[in-house]
C-alpha positions as CSV (number, residue, x, y, z in Angstrom):
1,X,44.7,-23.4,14.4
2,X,47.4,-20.3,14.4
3,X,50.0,-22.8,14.4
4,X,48.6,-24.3,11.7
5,X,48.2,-21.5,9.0
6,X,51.4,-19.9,10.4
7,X,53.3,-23.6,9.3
8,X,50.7,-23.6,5.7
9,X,51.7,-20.2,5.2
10,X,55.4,-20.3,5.8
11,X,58.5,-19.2,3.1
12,X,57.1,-22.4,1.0
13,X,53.8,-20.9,0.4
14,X,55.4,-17.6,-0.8
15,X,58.2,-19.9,-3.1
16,X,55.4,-21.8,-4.1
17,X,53.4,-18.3,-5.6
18,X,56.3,-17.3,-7.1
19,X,57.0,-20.4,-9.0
20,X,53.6,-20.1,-10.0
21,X,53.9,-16.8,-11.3
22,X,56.3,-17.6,-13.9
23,X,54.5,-21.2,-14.1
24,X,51.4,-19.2,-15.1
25,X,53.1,-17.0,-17.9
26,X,54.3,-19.5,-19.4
27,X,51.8,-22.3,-18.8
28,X,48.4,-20.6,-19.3
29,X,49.8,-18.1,-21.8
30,X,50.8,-21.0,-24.4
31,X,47.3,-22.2,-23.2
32,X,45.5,-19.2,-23.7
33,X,47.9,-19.2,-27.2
34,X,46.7,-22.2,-27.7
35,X,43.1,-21.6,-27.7
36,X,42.6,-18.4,-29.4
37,X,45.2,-18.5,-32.1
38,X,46.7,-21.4,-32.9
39,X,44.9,-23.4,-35.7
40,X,44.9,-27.0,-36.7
41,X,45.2,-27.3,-40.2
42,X,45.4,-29.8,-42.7
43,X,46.0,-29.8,-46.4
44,X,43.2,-28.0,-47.3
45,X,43.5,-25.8,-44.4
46,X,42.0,-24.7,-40.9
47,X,40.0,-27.6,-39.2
48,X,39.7,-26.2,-36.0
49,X,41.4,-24.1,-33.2
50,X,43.3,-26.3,-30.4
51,X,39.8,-26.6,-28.4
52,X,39.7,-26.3,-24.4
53,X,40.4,-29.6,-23.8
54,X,43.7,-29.5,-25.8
55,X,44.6,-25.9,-25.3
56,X,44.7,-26.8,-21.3
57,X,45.9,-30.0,-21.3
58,X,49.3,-28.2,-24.0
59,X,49.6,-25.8,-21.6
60,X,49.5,-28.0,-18.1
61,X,52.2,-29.9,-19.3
62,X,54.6,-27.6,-20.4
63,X,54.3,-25.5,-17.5
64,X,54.5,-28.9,-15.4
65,X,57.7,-29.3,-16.5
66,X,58.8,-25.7,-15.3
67,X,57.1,-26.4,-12.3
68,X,58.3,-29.9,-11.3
69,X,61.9,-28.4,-12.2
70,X,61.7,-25.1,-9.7
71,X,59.3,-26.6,-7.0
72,X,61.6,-29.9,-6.1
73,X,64.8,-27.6,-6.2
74,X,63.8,-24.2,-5.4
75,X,60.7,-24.3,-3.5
76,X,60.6,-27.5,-1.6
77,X,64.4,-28.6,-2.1
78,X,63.1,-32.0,-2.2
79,X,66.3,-34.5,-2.5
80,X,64.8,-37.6,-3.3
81,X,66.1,-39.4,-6.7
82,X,65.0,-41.3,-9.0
83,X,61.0,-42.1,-10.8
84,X,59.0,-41.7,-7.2
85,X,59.0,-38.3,-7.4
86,X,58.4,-37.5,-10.9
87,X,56.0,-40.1,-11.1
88,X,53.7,-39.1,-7.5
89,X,53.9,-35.2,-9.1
90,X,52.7,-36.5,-12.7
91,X,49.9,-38.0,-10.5
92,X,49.4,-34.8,-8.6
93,X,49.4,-32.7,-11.7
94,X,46.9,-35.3,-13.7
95,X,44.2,-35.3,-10.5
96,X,44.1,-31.7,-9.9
97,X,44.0,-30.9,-13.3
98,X,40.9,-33.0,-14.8
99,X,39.7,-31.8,-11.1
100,X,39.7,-28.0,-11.8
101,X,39.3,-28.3,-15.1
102,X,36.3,-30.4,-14.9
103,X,34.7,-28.8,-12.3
104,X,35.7,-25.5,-14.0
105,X,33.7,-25.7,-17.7
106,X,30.4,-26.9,-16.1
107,X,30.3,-24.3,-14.3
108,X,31.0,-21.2,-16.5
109,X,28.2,-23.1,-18.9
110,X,25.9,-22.9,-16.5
111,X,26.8,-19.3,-14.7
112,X,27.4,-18.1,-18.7
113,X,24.6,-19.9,-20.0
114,X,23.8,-16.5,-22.3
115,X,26.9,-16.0,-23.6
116,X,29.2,-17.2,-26.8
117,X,31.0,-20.6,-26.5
118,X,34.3,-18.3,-27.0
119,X,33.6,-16.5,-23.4
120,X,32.3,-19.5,-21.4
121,X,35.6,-21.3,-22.4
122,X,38.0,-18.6,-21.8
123,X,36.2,-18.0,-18.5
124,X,36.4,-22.2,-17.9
125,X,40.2,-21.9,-18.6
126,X,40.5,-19.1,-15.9
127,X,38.4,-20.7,-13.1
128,X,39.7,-23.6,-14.3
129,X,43.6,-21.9,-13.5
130,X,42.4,-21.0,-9.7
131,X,41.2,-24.3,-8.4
132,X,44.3,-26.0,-10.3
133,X,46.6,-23.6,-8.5
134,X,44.5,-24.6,-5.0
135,X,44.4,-28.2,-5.5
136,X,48.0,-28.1,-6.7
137,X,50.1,-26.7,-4.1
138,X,48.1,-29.2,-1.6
139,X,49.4,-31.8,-3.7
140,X,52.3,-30.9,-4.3
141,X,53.0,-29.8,-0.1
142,X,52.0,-32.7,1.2
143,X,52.1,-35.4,-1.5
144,X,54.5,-35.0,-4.3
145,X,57.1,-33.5,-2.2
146,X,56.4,-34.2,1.4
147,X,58.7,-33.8,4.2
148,X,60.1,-36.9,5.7
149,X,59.5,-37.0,9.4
């Protein structure tokens, strides 16, 4: 078992967190941007704000792009070419996201049952952002970019 957190835990973990940082301001802030301040509108103006489904789903995949970029080169130096790779971390990316996500806004709505529909969605977007991180850098570790033996 100390073998095995010392190899889960190891320089990719920490490369993985910091791509995440930067993943996360610029992911979940044009999410959170998204959300709380960016309006549809129409000719006759405002119909509605992006919604949570929207405002996540914008942010996911522009941060997925950051992501993908730094996480093949930087944190996993993953070599392989081609669609397989872009294509098994689109996968990753779509699972754990309607995962956490979905699990996510149930949740608050239940646990925040008393509160505004503003608060039990911004607090679905942030539970939401854990279990995505979670699920993710499984996915990514030993799916997207796994190691050839």
């Amino acid at each position: 078992m100390k073998d095995f957190l010392k190899q889960f835990f190891d320089i990719k973990f920490w490369k993985f967190i910091l791509v995440g940082i930067l993943n996360t301001i610029v992911g979940n802030g044009l999410m959170f941007l998204f959300y709380n301040f960016t309006p549809i509108k129409d000719l006759d103006g405002v119909i509605a704000s992006g919604g949570y489904w929207t405002s996540s789903a914008l942010g996911y995949i522009i941060g997925s792009i950051v992501s993908y970029i730094l996480n093949k080169h930087f944190t996993f130096k993953n070599k392989e070419k081609g669609i397989k790779p872009i294509l098994k971390f689109s996968l990753n990316i779509a699972v754990c996201y309607l995962l956490a996500y979905g699990i996510a806004k149930p949740v608050a709505l239940w646990i925040l049952s008393g509160q505004s529909e503003t608060i039990q969605t911004n607090i679905a977007m942030l539970v939401g952002m854990c279990l995505f991180v979670a699920f993710n850098y499984i996915g990514q570790r030993f799916f997207a970019f796994k190691e050839k033996d």
